[in-house]
C-alpha positions as CSV (number, residue, x, y, z in Angstrom):
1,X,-22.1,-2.9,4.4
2,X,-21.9,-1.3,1.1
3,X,-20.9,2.2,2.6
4,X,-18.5,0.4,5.2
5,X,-17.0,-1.0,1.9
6,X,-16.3,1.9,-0.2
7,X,-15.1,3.9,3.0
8,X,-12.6,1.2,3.0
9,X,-11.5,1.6,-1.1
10,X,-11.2,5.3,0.0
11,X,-8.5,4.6,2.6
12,X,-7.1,2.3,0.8
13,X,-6.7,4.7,-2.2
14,X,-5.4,7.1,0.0
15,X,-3.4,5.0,1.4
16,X,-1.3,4.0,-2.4
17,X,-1.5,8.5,-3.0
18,X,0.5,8.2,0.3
19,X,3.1,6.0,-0.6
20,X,3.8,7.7,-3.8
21,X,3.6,11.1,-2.6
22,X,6.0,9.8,0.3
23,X,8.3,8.4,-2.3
24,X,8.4,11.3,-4.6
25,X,8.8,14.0,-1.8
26,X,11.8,11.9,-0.5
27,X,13.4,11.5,-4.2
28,X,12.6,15.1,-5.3
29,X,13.3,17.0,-2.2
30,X,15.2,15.1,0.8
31,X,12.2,15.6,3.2
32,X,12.8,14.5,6.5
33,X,9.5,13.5,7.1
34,X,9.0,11.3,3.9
35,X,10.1,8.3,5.6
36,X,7.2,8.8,7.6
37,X,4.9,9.5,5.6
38,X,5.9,6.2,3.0
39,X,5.6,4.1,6.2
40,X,2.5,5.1,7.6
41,X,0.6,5.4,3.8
42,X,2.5,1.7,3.6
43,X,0.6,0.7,7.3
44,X,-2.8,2.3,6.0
45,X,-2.9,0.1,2.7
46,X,-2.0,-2.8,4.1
47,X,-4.5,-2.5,7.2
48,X,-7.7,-1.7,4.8
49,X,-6.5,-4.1,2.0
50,X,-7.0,-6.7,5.2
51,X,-9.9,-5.3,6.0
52,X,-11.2,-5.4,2.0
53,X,-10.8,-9.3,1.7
54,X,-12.1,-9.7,5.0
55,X,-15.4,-8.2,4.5
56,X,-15.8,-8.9,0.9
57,X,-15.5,-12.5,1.8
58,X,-18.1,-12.3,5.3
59,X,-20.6,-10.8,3.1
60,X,-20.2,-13.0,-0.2
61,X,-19.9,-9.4,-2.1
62,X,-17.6,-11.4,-4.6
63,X,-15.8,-14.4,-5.5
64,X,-12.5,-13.5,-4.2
65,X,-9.0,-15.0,-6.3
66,X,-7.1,-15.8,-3.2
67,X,-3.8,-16.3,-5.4
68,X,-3.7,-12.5,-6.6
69,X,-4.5,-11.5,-3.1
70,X,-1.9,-13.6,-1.7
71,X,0.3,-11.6,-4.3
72,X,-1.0,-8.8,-3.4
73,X,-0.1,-9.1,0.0
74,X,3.5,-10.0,0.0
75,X,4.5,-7.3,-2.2
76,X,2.4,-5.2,0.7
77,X,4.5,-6.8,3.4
78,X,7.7,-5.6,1.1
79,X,6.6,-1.9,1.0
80,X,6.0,-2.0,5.0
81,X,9.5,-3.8,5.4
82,X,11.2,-1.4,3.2
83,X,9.2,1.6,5.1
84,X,10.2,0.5,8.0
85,X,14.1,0.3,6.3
86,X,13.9,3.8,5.2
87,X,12.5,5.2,8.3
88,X,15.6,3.7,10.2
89,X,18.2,5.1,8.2
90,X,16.6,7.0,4.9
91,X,17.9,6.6,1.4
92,X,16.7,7.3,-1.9
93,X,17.2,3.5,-3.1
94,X,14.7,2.6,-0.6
95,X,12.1,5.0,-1.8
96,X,12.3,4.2,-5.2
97,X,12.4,0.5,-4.0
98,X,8.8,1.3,-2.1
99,X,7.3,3.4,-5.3
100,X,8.2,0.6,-8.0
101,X,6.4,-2.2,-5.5
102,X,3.5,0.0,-5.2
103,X,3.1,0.8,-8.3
104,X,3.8,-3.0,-9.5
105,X,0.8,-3.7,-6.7
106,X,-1.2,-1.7,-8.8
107,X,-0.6,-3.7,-11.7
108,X,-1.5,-6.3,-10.4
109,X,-4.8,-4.9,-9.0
110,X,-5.9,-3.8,-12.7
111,X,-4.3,-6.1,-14.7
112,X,-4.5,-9.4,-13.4
């Protein structure tokens, strides 16, 4: 379970690289494909942050504060909307918009 476990942290770190890489590469250089890549990074982390609190809490790994994971969550479900904005019709607003929120999420990993 433990391996299953930090696979997941992986992907889900890889996931948060994604978003800002995706925001910086559409700020910085206009990529046409940023959009994409903010969206799917934004699909990943909020897929294997599911995943996270669902096995953490089948296999008692720890006491789980469903508050800051609630938190968590909708500021997730605010990075997939705006992805999902910016993919539609792209604008550097939005991907600023998406890199502040993951960032904050982040914050409020480590912080709270």
């Amino acid at each position: 379970m433990d391996i299953l476990y930090s696979a997941l942290v992986f992907l889900h770190m890889l996931g948060l690289a994604g978003i800002l890489a995706g925001f910086l590469m559409q700020v910085m250089t206009g990529n046409a494909k940023s959009a994409k890549v903010l969206l799917h990074s934004s699909l990943l982390q909020l897929v294997t942050g599911l995943l996270l609190v669902g096995i953490a809490e089948m296999a008692d790994l720890a006491e789980m504060d469903h508050v800051k994971i609630a938190v968590k969550l909708v500021i997730t479900l605010a990075v997939v909307v705006v992805g999902v904005l910016n993919l539609r019709k792209p604008a550097n607003n939005l991907a600023v918009i998406a890199g502040v929120l993951a960032v904050l999420n982040i914050g409020v990993a480590v912080f709270w």
